[in-house]
Structure formats: structure tokens, C-alpha cells
PDB file of N, CA, C and O in Angstrom:
ATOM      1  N   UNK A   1       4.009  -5.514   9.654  1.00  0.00           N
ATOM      2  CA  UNK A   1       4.235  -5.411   8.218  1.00  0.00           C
ATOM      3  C   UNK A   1       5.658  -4.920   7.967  1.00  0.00           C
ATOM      4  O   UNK A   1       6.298  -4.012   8.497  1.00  0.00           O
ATOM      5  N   UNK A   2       5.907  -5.632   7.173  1.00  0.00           N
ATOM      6  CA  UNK A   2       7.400  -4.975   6.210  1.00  0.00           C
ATOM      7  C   UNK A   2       7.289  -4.898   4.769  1.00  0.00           C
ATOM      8  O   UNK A   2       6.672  -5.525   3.909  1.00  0.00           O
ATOM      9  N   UNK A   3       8.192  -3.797   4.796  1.00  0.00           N
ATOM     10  CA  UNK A   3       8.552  -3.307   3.136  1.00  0.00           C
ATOM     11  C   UNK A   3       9.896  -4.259   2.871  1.00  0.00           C
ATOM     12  O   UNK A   3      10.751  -4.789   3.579  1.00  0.00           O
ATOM     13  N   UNK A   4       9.587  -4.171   1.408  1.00  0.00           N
ATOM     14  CA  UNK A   4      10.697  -5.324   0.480  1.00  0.00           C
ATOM     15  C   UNK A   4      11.026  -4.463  -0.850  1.00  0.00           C
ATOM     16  O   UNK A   4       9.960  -4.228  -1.420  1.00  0.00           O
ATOM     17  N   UNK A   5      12.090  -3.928  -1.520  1.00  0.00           N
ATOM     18  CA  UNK A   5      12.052  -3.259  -2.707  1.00  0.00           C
ATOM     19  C   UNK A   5      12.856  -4.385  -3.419  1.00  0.00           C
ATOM     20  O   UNK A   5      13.821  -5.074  -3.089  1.00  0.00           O
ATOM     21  N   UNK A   6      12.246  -4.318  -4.284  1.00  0.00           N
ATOM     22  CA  UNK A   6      12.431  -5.410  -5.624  1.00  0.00           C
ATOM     23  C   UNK A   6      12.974  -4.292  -7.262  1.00  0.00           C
ATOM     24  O   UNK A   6      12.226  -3.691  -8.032  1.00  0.00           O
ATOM     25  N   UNK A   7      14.022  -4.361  -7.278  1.00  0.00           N
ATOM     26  CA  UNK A   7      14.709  -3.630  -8.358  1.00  0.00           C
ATOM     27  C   UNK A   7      14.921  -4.751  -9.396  1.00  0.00           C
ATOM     28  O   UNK A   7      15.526  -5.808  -9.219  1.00  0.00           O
ATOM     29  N   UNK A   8      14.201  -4.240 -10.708  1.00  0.00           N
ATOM     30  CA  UNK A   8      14.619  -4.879 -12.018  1.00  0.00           C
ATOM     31  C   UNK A   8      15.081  -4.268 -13.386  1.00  0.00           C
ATOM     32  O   UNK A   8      14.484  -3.479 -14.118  1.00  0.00           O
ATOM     33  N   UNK A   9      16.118  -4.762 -13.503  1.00  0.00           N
ATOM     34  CA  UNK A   9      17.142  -4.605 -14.618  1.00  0.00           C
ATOM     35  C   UNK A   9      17.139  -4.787 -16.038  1.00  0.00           C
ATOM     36  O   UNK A   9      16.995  -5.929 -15.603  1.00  0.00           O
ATOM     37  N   UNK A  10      17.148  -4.833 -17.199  1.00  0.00           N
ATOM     38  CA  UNK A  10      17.877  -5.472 -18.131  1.00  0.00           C
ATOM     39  C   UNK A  10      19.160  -6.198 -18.255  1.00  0.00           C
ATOM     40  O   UNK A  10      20.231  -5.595 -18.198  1.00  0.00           O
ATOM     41  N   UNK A  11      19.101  -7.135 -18.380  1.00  0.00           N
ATOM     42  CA  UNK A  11      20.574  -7.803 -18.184  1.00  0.00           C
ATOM     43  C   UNK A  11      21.728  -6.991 -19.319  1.00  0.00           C
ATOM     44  O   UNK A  11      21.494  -6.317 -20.322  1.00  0.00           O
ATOM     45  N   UNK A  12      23.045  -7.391 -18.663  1.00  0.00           N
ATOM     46  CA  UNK A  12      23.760  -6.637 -19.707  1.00  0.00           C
ATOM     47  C   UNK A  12      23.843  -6.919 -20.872  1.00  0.00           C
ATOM     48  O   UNK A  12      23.945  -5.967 -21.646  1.00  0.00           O
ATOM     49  N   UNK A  13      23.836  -7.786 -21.227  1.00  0.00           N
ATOM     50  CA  UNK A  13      23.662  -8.553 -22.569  1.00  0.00           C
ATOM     51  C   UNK A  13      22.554  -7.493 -23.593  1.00  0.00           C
ATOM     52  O   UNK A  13      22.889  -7.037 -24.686  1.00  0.00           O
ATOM     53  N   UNK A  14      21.416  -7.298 -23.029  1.00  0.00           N
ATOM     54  CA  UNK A  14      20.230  -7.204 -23.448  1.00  0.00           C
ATOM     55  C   UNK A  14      20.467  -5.470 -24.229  1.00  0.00           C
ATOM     56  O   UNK A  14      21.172  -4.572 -23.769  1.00  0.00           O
ATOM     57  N   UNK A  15      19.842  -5.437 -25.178  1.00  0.00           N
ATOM     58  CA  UNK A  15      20.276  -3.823 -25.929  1.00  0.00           C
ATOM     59  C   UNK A  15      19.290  -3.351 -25.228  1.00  0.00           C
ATOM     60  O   UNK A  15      18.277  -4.037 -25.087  1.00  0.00           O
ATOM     61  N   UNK A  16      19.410  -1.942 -24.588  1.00  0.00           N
ATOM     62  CA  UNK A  16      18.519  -0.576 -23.962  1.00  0.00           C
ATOM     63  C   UNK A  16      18.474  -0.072 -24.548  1.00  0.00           C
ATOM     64  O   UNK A  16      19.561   0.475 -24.739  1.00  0.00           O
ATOM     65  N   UNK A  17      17.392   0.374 -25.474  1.00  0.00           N
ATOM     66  CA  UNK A  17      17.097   1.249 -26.431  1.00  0.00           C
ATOM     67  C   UNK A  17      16.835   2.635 -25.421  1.00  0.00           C
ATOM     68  O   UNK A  17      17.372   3.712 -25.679  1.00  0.00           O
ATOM     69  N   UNK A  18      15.875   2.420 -24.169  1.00  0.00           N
ATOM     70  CA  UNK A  18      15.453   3.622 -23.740  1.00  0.00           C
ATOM     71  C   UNK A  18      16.640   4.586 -22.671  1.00  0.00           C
ATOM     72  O   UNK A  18      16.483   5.777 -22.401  1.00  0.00           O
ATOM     73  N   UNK A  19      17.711   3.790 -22.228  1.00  0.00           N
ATOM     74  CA  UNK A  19      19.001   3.622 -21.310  1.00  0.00           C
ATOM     75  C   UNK A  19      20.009   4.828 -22.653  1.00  0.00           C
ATOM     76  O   UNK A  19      20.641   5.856 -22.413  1.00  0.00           O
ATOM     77  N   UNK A  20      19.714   3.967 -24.284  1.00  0.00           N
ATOM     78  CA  UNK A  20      20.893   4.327 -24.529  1.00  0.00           C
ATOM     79  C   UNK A  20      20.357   6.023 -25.254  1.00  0.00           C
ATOM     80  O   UNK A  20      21.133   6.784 -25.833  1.00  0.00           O
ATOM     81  N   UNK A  21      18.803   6.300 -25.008  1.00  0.00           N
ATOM     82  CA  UNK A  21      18.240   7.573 -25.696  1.00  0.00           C
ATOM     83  C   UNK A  21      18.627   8.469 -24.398  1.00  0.00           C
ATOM     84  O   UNK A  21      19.174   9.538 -24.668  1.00  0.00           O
ATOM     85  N   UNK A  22      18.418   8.177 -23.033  1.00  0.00           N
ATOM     86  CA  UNK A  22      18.755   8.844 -22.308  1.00  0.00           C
ATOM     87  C   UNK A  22      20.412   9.355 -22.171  1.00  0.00           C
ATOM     88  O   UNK A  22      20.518  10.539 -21.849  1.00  0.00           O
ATOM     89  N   UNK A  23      21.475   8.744 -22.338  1.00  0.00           N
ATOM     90  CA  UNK A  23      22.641   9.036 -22.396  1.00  0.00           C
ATOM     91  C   UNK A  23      22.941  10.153 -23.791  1.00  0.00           C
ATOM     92  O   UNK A  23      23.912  10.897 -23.655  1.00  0.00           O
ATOM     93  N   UNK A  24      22.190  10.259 -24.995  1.00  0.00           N
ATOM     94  CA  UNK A  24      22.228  10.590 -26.184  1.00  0.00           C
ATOM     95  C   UNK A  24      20.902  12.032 -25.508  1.00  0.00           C
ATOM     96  O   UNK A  24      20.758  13.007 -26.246  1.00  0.00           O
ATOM     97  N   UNK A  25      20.492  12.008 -24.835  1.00  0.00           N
ATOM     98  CA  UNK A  25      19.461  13.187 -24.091  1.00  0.00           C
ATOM     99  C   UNK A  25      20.896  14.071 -23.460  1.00  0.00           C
ATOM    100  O   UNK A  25      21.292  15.110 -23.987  1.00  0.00           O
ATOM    101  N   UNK A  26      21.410  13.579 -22.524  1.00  0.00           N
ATOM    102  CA  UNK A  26      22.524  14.300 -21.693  1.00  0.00           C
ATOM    103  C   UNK A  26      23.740  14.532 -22.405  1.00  0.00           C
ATOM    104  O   UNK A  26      24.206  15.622 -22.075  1.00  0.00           O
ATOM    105  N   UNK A  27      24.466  13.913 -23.284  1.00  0.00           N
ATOM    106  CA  UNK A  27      25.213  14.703 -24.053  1.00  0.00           C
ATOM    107  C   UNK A  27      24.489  16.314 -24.543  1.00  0.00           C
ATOM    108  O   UNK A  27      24.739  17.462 -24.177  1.00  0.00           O
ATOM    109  N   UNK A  28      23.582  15.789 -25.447  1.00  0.00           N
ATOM    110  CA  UNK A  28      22.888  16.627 -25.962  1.00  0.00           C
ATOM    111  C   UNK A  28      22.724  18.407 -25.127  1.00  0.00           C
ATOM    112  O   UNK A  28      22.877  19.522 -25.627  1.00  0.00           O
ATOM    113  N   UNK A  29      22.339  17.962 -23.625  1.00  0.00           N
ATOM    114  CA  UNK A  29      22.516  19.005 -22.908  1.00  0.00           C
ATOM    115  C   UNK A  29      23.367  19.481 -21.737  1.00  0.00           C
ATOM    116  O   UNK A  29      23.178  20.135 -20.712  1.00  0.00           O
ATOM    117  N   UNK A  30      24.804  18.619 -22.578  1.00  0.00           N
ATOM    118  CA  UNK A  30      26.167  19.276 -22.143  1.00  0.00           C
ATOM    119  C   UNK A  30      26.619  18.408 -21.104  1.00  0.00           C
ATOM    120  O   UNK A  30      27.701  18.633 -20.562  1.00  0.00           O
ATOM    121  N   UNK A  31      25.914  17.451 -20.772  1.00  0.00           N
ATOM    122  CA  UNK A  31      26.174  17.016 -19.438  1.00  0.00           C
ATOM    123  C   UNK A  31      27.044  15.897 -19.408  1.00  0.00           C
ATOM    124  O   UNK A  31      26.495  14.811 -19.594  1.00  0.00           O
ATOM    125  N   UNK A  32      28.054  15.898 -19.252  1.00  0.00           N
ATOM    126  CA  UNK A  32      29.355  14.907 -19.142  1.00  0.00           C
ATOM    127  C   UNK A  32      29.373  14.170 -17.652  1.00  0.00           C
ATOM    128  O   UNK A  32      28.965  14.479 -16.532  1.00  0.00           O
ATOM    129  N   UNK A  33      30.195  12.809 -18.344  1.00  0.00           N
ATOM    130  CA  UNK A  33      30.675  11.963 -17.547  1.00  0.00           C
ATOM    131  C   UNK A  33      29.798  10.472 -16.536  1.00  0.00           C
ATOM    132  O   UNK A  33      29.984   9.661 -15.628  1.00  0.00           O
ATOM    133  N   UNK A  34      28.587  11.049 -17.765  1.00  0.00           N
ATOM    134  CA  UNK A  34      27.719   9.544 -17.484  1.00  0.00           C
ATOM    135  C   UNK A  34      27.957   8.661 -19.193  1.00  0.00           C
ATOM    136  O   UNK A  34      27.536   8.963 -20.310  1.00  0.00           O
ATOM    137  N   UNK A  35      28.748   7.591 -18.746  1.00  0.00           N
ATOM    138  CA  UNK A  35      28.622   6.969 -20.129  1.00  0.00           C
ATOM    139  C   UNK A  35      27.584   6.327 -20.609  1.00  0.00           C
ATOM    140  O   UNK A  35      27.139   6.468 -21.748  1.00  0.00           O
ATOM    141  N   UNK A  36      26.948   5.236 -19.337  1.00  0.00           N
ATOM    142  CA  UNK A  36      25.958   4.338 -19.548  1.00  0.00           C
ATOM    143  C   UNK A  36      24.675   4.581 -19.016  1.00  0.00           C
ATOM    144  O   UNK A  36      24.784   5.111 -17.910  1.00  0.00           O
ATOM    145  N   UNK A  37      23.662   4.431 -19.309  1.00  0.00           N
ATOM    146  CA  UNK A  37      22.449   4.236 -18.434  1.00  0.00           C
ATOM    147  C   UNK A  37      21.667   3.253 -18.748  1.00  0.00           C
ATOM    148  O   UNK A  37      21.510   2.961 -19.934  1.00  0.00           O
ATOM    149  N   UNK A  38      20.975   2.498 -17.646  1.00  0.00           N
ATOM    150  CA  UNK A  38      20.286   1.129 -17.725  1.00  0.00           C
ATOM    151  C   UNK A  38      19.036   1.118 -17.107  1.00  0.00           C
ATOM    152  O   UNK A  38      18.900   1.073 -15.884  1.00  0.00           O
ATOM    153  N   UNK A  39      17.987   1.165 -18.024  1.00  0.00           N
ATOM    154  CA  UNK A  39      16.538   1.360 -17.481  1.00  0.00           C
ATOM    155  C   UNK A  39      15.995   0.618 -16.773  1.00  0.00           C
ATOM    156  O   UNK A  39      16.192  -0.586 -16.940  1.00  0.00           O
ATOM    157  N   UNK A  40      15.054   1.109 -15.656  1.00  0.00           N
ATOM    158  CA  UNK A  40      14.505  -0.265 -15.211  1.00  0.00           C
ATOM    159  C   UNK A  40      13.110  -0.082 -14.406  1.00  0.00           C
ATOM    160  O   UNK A  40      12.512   0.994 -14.421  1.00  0.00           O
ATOM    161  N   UNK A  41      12.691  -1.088 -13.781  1.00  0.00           N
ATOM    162  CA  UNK A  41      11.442  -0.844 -12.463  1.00  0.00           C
ATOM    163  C   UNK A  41      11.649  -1.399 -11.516  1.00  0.00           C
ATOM    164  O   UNK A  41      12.177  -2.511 -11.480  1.00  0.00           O
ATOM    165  N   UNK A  42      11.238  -0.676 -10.431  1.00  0.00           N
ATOM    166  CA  UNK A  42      11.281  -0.620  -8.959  1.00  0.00           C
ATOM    167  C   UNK A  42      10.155  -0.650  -8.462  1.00  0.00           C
ATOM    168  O   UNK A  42       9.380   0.277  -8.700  1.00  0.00           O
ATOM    169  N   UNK A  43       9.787  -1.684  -7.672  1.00  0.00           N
ATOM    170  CA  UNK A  43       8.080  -2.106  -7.105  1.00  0.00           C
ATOM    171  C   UNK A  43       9.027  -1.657  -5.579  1.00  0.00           C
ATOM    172  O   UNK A  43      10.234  -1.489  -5.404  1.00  0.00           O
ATOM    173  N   UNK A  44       7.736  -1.562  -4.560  1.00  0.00           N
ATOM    174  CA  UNK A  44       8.028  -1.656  -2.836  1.00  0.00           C
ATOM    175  C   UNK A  44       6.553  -2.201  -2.929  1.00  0.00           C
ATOM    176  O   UNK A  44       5.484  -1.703  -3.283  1.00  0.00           O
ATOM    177  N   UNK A  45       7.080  -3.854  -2.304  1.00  0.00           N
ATOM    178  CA  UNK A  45       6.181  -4.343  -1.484  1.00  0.00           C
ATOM    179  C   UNK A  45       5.867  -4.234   0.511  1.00  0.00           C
ATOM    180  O   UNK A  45       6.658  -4.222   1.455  1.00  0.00           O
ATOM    181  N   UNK A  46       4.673  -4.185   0.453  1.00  0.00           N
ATOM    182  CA  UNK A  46       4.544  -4.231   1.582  1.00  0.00           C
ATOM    183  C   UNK A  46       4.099  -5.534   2.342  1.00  0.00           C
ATOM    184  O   UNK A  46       2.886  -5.666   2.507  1.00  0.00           O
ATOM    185  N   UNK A  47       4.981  -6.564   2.850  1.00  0.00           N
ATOM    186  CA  UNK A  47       4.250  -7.727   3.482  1.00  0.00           C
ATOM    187  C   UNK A  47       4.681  -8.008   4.612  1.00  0.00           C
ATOM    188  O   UNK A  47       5.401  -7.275   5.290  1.00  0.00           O
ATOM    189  N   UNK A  48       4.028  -9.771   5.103  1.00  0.00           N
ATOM    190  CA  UNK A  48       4.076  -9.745   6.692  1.00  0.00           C
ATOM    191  C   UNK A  48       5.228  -9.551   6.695  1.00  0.00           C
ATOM    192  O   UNK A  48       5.934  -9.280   5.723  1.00  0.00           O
ATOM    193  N   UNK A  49       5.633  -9.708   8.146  1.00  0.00           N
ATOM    194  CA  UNK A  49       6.687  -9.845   8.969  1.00  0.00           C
ATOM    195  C   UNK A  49       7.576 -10.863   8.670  1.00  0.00           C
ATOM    196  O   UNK A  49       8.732 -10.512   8.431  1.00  0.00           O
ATOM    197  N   UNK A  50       7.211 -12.472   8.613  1.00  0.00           N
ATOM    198  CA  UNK A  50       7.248 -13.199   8.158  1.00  0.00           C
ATOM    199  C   UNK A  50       7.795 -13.942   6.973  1.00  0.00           C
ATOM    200  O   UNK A  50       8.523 -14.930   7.074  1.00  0.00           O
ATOM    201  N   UNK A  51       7.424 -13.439   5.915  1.00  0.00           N
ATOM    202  CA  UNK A  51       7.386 -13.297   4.332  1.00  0.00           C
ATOM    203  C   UNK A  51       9.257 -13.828   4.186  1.00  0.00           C
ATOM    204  O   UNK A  51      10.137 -12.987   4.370  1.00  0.00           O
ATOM    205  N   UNK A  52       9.570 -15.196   3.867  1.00  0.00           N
ATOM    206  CA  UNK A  52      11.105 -14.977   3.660  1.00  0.00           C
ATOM    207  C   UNK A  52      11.284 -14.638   2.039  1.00  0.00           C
ATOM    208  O   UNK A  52      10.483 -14.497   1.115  1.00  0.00           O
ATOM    209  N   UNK A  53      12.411 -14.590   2.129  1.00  0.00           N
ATOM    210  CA  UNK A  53      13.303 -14.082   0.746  1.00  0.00           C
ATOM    211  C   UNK A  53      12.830 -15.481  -0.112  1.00  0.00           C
ATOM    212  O   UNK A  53      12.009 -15.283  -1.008  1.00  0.00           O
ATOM    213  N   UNK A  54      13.187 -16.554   0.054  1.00  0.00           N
ATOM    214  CA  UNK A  54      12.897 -17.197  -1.298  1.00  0.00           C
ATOM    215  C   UNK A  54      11.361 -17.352  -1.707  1.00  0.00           C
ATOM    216  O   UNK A  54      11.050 -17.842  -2.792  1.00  0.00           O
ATOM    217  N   UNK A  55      10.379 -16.890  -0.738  1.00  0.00           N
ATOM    218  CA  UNK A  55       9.239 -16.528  -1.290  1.00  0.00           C
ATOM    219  C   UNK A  55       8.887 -15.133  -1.955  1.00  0.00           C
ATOM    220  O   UNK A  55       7.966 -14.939  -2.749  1.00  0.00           O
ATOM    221  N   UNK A  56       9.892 -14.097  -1.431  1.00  0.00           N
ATOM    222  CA  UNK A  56       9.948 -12.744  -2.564  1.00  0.00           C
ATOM    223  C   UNK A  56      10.836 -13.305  -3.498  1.00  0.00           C
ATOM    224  O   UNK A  56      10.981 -12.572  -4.476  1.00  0.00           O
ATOM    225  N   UNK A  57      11.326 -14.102  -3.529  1.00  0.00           N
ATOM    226  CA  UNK A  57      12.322 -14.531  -5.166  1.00  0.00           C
ATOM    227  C   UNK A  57      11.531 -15.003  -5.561  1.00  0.00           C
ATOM    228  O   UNK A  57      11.100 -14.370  -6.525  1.00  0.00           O
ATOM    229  N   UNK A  58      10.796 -16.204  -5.288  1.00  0.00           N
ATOM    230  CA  UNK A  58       9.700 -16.906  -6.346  1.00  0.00           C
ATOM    231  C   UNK A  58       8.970 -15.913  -6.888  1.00  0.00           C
ATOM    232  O   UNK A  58       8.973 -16.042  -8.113  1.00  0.00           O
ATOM    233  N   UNK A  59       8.222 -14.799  -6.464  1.00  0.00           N
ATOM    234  CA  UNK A  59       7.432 -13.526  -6.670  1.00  0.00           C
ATOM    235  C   UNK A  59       7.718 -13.288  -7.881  1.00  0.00           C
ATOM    236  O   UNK A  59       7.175 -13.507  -8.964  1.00  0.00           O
ATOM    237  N   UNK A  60       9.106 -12.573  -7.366  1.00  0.00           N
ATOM    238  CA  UNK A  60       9.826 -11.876  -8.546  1.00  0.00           C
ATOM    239  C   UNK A  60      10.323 -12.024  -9.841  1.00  0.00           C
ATOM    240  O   UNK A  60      10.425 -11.267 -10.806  1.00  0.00           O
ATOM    241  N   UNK A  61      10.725 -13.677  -9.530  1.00  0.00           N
ATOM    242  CA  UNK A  61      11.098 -14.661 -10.870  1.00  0.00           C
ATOM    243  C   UNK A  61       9.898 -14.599 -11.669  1.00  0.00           C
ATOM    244  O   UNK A  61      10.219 -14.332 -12.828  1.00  0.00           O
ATOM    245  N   UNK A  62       8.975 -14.697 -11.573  1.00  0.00           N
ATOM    246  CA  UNK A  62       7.489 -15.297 -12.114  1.00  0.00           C
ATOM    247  C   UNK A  62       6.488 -14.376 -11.880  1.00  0.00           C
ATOM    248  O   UNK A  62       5.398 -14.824 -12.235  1.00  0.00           O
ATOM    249  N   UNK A  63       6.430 -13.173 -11.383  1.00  0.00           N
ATOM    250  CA  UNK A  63       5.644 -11.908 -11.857  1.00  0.00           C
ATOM    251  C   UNK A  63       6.672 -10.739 -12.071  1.00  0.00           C
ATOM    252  O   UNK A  63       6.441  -9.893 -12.935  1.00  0.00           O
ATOM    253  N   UNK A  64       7.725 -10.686 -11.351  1.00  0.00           N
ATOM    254  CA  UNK A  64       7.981  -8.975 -11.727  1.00  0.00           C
ATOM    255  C   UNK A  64       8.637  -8.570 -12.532  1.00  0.00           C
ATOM    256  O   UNK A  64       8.563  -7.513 -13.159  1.00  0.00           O
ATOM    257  N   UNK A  65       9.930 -10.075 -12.621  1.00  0.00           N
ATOM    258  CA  UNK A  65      10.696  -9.995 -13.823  1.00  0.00           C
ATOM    259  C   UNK A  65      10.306 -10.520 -14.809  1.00  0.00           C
ATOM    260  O   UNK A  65       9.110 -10.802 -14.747  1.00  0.00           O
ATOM    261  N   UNK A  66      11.042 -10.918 -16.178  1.00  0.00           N
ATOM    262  CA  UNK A  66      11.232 -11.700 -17.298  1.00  0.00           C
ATOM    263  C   UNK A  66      12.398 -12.424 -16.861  1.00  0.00           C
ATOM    264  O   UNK A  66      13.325 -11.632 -17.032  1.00  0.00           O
ATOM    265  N   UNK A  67      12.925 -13.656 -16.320  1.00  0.00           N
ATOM    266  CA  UNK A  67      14.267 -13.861 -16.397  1.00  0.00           C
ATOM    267  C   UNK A  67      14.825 -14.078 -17.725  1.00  0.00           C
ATOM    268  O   UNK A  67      15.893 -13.477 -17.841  1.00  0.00           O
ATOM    269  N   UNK A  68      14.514 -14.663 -18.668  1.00  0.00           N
ATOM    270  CA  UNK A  68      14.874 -14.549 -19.854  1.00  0.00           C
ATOM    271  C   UNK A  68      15.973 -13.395 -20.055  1.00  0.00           C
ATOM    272  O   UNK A  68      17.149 -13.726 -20.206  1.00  0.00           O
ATOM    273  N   UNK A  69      15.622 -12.128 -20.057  1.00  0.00           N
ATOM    274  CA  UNK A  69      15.927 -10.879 -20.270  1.00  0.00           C
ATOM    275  C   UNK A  69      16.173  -9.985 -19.047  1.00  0.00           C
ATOM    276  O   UNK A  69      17.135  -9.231 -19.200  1.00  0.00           O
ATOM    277  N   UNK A  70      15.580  -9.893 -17.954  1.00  0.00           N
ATOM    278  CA  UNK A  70      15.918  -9.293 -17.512  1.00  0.00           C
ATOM    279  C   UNK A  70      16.277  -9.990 -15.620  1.00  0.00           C
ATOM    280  O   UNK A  70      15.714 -11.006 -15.214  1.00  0.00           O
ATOM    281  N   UNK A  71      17.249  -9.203 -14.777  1.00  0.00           N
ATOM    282  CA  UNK A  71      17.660  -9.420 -13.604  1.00  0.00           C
ATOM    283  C   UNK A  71      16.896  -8.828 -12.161  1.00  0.00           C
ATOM    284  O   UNK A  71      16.594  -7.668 -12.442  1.00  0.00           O
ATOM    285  N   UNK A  72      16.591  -9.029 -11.184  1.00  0.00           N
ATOM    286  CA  UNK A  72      16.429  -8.064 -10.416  1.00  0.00           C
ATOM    287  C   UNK A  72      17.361  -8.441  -9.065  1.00  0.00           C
ATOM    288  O   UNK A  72      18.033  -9.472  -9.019  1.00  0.00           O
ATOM    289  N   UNK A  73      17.315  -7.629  -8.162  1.00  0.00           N
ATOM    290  CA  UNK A  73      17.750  -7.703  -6.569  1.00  0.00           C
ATOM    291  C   UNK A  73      16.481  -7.137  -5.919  1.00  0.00           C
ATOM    292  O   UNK A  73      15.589  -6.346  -6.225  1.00  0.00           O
ATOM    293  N   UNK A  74      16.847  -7.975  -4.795  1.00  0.00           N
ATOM    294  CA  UNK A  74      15.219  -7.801  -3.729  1.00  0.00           C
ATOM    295  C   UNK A  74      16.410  -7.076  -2.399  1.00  0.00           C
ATOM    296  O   UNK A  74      17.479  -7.596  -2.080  1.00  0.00           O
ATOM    297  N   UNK A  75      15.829  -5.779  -1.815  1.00  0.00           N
ATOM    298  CA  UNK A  75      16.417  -5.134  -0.852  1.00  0.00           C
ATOM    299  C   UNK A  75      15.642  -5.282   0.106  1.00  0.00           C
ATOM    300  O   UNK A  75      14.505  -5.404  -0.350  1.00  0.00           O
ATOM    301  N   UNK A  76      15.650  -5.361   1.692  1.00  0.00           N
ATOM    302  CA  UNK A  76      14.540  -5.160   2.743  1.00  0.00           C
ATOM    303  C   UNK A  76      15.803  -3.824   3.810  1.00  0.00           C
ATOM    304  O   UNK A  76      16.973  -4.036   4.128  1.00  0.00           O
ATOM    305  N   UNK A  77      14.922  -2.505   4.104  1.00  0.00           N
ATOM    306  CA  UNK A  77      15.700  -1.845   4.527  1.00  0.00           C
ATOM    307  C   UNK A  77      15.799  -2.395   5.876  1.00  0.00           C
ATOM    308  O   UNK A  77      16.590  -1.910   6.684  1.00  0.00           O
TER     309      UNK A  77
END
């Protein structure tokens, strides 16, 4: 078995309402020198050995993301 982490984004385009409450949180409590923040989800799959990348892309395109709206990257450590 192997692990696969699948990170998903909002594209930049896309407004972060919850990205831009968190930056408006850390001012708030003094904390400088983060301008941006960009929300997101992070799955870890666990599969075979086997398992290639354009079958974790098909995955990801068509359950984990929205491509419409949002991006991800698939990592295998």
C-alpha cells in the first residue's frame, strides 16, 4: 500500500471569503506579514502500490475537486 495526498485549492481567480476572514482574524491580533490566505482540503489516500497518477487525477478531477472553481496537486511522499 501507498499513501497519495491530494491538496485542493480555490483557484486564484475565485473570491475566498473564508481565506480573506482569516487574514482580517490576524491583523486583528497583531500579527503581521501574512497578506494572503487561501483555503482549502487535503484528503491522504491510501492505495495499491500500483495505482498510477493519471488514475489519482481522474479521482480527483471528478470527486475531490470542482474544476470549474477550484485546482488541486496530487503529492506521493
Amino acid at each position: 500500500m501507498a499513501r497519495v495526498f491530494v491538496d485542493v485549492v480555490l483557484k486564484p481567480e475565485i473570491l475566498d471569503p473564508q481565506g480573506q476572514a482569516i487574514v482580517g482574524a490576524l491583523e486583528r491580533l497583531g500579527i503581521d506579514g501574512v497578506h494572503d490566505v487561501r483555503q482549502g482540503k487535503h484528503f491522504e489516500l491510501e492505495v495499491e502500490d500500483g495505482l498510477d497518477d493519471a488514475t489519482v487525477t481522474r479521482l480527483a478531477d471528478t470527486l475531490l475537486a470542482n474544476p470549474v472553481i477550484e485546482n488541486f496537486t496530487i503529492h506521493r511522499p
